[in-house]
VOGU-3710 file (C-alpha; in Angstrom, 3 decimals, decimal comma):
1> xxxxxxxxxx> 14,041/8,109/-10,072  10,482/8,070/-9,927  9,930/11,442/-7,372  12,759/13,286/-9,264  11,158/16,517/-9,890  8,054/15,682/-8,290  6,023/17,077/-5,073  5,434/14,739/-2,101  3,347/15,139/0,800  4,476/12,950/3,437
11> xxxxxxxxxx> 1,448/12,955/6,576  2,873/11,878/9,881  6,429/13,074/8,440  8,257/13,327/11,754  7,276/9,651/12,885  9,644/6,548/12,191  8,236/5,889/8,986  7,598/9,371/7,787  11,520/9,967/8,267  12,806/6,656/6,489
21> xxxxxxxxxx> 10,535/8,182/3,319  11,502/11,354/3,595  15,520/10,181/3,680  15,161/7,676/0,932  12,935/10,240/-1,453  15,563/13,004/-0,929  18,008/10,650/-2,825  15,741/11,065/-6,178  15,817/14,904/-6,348  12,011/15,458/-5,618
31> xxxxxxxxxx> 11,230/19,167/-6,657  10,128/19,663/-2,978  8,369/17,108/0,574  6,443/18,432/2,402  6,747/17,386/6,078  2,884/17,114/7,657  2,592/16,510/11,456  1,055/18,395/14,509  4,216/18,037/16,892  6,626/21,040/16,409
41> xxxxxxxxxx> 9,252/20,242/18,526  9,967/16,744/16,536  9,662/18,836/13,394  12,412/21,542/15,079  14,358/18,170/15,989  14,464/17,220/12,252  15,073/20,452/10,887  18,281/20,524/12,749  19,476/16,827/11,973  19,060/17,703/8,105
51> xxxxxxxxxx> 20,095/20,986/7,481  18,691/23,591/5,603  17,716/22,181/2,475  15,357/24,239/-0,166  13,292/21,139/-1,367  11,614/20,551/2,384  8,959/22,541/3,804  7,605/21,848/7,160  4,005/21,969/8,176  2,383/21,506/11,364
61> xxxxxxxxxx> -1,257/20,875/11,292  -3,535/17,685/11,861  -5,008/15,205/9,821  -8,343/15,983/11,911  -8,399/19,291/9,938  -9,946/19,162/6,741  -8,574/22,535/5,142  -5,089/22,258/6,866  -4,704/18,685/5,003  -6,405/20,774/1,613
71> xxxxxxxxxx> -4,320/23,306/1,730  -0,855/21,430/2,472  -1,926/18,721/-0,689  -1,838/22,120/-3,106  0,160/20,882/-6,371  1,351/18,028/-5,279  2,084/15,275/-6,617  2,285/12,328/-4,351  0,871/11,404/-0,668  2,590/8,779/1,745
81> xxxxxxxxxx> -0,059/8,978/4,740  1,342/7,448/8,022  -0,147/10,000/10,804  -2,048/7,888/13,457  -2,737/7,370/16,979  -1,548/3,721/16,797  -0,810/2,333/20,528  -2,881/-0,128/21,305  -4,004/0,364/24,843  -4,196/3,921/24,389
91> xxxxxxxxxx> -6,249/3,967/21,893  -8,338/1,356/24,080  -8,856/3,967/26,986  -9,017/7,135/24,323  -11,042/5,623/21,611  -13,121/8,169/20,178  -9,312/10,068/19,917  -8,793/7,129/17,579  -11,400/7,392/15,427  -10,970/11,088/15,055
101> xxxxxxxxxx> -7,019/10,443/13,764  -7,314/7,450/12,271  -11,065/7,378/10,479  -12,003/11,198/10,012  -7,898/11,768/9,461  -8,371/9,514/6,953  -11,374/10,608/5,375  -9,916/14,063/5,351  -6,996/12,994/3,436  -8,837/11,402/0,708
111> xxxxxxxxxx> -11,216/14,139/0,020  -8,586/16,648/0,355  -6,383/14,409/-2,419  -9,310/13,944/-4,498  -10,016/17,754/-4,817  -6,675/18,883/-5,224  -6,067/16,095/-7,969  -2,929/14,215/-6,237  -1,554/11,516/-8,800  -1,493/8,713/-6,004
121> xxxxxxxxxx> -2,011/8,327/-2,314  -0,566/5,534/-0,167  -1,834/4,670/3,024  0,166/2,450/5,711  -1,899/0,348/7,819  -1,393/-2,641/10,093  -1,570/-6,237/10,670  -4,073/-5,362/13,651  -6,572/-4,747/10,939  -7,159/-8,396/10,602
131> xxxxxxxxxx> -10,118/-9,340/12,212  -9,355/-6,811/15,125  -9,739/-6,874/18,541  -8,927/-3,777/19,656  -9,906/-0,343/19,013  -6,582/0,593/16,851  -7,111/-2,205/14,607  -10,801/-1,610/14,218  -9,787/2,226/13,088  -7,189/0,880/10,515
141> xxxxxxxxxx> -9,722/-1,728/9,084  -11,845/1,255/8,521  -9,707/3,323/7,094  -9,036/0,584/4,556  -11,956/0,609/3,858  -12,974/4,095/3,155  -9,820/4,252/0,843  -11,540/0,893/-1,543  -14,631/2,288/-2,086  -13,137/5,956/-2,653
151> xxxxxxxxxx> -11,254/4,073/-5,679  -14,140/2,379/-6,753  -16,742/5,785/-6,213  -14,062/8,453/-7,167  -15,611/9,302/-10,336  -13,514/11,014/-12,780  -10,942/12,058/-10,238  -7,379/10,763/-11,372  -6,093/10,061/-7,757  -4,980/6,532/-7,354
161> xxxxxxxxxx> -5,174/4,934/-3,688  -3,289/1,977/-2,074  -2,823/0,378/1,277  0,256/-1,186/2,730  -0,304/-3,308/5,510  3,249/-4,108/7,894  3,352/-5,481/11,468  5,870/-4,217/14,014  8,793/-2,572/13,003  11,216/-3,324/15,311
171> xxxxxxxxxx> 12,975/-0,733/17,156  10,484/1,985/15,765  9,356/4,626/18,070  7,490/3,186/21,097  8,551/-0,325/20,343  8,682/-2,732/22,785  12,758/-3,176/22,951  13,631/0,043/24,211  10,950/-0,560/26,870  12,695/-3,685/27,743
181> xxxxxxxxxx> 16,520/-2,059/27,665  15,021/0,528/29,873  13,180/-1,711/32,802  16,472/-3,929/32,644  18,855/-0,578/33,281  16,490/0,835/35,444  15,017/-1,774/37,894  16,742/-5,141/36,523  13,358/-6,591/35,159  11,226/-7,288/32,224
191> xxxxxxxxxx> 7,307/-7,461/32,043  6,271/-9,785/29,796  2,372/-10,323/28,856  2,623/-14,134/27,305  5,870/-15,549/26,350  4,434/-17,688/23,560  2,888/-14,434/22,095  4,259/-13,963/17,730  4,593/-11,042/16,151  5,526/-9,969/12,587
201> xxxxxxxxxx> 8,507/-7,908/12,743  10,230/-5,972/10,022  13,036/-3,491/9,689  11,919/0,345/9,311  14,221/0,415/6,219  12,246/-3,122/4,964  9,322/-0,931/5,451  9,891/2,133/3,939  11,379/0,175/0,729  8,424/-1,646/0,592
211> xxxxxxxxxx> 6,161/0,987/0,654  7,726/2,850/-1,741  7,292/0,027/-4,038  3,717/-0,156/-3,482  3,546/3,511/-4,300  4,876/2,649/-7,535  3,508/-0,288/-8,663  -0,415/0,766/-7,726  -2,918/1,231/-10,164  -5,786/1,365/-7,793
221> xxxxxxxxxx> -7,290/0,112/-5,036  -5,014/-2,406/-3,901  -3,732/-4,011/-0,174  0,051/-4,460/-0,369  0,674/-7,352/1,963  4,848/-7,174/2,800  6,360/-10,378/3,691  8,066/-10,053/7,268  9,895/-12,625/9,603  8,168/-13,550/12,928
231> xxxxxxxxxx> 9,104/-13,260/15,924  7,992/-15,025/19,342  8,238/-13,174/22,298  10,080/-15,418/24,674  13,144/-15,399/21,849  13,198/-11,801/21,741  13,232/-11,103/25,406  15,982/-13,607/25,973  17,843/-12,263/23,255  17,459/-8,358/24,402
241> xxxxxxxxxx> 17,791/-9,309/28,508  21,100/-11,269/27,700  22,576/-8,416/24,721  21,895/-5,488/27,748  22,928/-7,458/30,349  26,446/-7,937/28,135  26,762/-4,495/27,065  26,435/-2,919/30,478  27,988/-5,354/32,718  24,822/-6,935/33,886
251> xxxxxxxxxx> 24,694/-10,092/35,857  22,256/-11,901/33,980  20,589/-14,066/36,963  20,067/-10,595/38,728  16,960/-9,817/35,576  13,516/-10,674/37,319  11,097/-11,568/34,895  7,647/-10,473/35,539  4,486/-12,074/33,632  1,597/-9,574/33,608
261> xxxxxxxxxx> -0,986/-11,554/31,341  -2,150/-10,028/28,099  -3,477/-6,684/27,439  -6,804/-5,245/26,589  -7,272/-5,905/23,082  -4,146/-7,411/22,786  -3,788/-10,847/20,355  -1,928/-13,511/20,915  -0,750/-13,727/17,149  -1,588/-11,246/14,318
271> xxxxxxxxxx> -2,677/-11,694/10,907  -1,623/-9,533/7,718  -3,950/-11,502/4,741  -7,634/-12,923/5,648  -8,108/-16,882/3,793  -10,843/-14,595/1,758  -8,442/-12,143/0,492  -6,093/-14,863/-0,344  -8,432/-16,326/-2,705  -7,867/-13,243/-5,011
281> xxxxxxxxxx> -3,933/-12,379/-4,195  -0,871/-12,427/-5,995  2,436/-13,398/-5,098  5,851/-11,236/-5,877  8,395/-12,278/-4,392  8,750/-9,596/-1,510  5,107/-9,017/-0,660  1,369/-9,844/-1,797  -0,708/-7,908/-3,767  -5,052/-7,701/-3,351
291> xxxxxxxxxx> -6,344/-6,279/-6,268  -9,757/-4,007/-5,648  -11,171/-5,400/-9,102  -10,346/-7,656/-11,793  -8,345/-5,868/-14,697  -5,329/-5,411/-12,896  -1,968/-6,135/-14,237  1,599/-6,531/-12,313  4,228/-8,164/-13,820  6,230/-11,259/-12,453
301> xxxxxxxxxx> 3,271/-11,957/-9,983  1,403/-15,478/-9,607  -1,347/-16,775/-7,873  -1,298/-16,797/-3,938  -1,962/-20,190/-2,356  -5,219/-19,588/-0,417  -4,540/-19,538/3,333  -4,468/-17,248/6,705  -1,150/-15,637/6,495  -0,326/-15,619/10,162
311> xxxxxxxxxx> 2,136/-15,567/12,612  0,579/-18,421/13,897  1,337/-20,342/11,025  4,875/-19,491/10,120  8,332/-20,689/11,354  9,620/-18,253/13,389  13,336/-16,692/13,760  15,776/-19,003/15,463  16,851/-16,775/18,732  20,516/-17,025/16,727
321> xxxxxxxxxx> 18,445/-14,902/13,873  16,691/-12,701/16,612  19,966/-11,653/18,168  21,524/-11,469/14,502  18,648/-8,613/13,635  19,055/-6,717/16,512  22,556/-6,265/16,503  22,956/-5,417/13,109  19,926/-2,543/14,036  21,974/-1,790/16,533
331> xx> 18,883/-1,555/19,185  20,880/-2,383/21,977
//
């Protein structure tokens, strides 16, 4: 029960992974979340799914804005921070938008936490981070960086700060498998960018679990690597044409599939841990942990064998497994 009686501050609350942490902190009798996000109507849209309930307070502001952040982080306790502009070709065509969110946001967050003397501050960021290509990534890496040296130049502040890095979480908000269900009801075809294309995929409750871990178990500074599956691209589009196709009485030969090459920025496998960073990591047996200094203690850990962790270089998901995870998401 560790936020029983305790304030959270949950930035980006009305996205996919704001919600899972908000549902899975209500079950530890916080004293009172605080839901941070600049789109009312989603807010409005949550308020009604949940009832009126006197621990949650709603808040609409923007990470961009210094004293809205201050002034929502007043007595509280904890900070999950998931706001972010993070598609990847918008953020290609708007990228100054993404540095605003994602590396002034940021900023504004920790300096607003440090002042206000939060106990600890989690940020989620992205396998796109690795050696990025593209603007999102390149605003996540940055933002991981701004929160190390903040723990290392804090002072005498007692805010601790983590990172949790994830890949996709499949069937999140703007995910590609709705997409797909969509162009198959709507004009019986799929565009695909490279069928050989991985990804690392993980449940939004894997990810919320996880990162509530992290919370707990950081003492400062650190990168919590989660392990995740992977997932190549030609699996999961046979998987989702053939599950839609069955559900809604689809013949199967009618799907067109349509390659249209790989996007700006786009990668054609991601990474979540650099060979570097592996030199220093430990190994639980759900994620990886990269200590900011030496000194660090975590139980039931051991050294990480140094190497890429990649979803180049792991075995992938049968398509049996694929179709397994979907269904029992129930994303189709």
């Amino acid at each position: 029960m560790f936020f029983e009686n305790k304030k959270i501050l949950i930035i980006g609350g009305t996205g996919s992974v704001g919600k899972n942490l908000l549902h899975h902190i209500l079950t530890e009798k916080p004293e009172v979340v605080r839901i941070f996000s600049r789109d009312e109507h989603k807010q409005y849209l949550l308020q009604n799914e949940l009832g009126t309930r006197k621990e949650l307070r709603y808040l609409i502001g923007d990470v961009r804005d210094y004293d809205r952040v201050l002034s929502a982080m007043k007595d509280i306790d904890y900070v999950f921070h998931s706001a972010a502009l993070k598609h990847v070709t918008a953020c290609e065509y708007n990228p100054y938008e993404a540095v605003l969110t994602n590396i002034v946001g940021s900023h504004n967050v920790l300096k607003a936490a440090m002042t206000q003397k939060v106990k600890k501050v989690t940020f989620t960021s992205t396998d796109k981070a690795i050696s990025p290509t593209n603007t999102y990534g390149a605003t996540k890496l940055t933002a991981e960086r701004m929160i190390i040296a903040s723990e290392h130049s804090k002072g005498r502040s007692p805010t601790i700060f983590s990172i949790v890095r994830f890949g996709n979480i499949i069937g999140s908000r703007g995910s590609v498998i709705p997409i797909f269900v969509n162009q198959i009801l709507k004009d019986k075809k799929l565009t695909v960018t490279d069928p050989a294309m991985s990804r690392f995929m993980i449940t939004i409750d894997q990810a919320t679990r996880l990162t509530i871990k992290a919370m707990k178990e950081a003492q400062g500074g650190e990168i919590f690597v989660l392990k995740m599956p992977v997932i190549v691209l030609r699996d999961l589009v046979k998987v989702v044409t053939e599950e839609t196709c069955r559900k809604y009485n689809i013949n199967l030969r009618e799907i067109v599939l349509q390659d249209v090459g790989i996007r700006p920025g786009e990668k054609m496998f991601e990474e979540l841990m650099t060979y570097d960073e592996s030199l220093n990591a430990l190994e639980l047996p759900d994620m990886f942990v990269i200590p900011s200094r030496t000194g660090n203690v975590y139980s039931n850990t051991h050294n990480t064998q140094p190497g890429t962790y990649s979803s180049s270089g792991q075995e992938p998901l049968t398509v049996e497994e694929v179709r397994h995870l979907i269904l029992a998401e129930n994303l189709i």
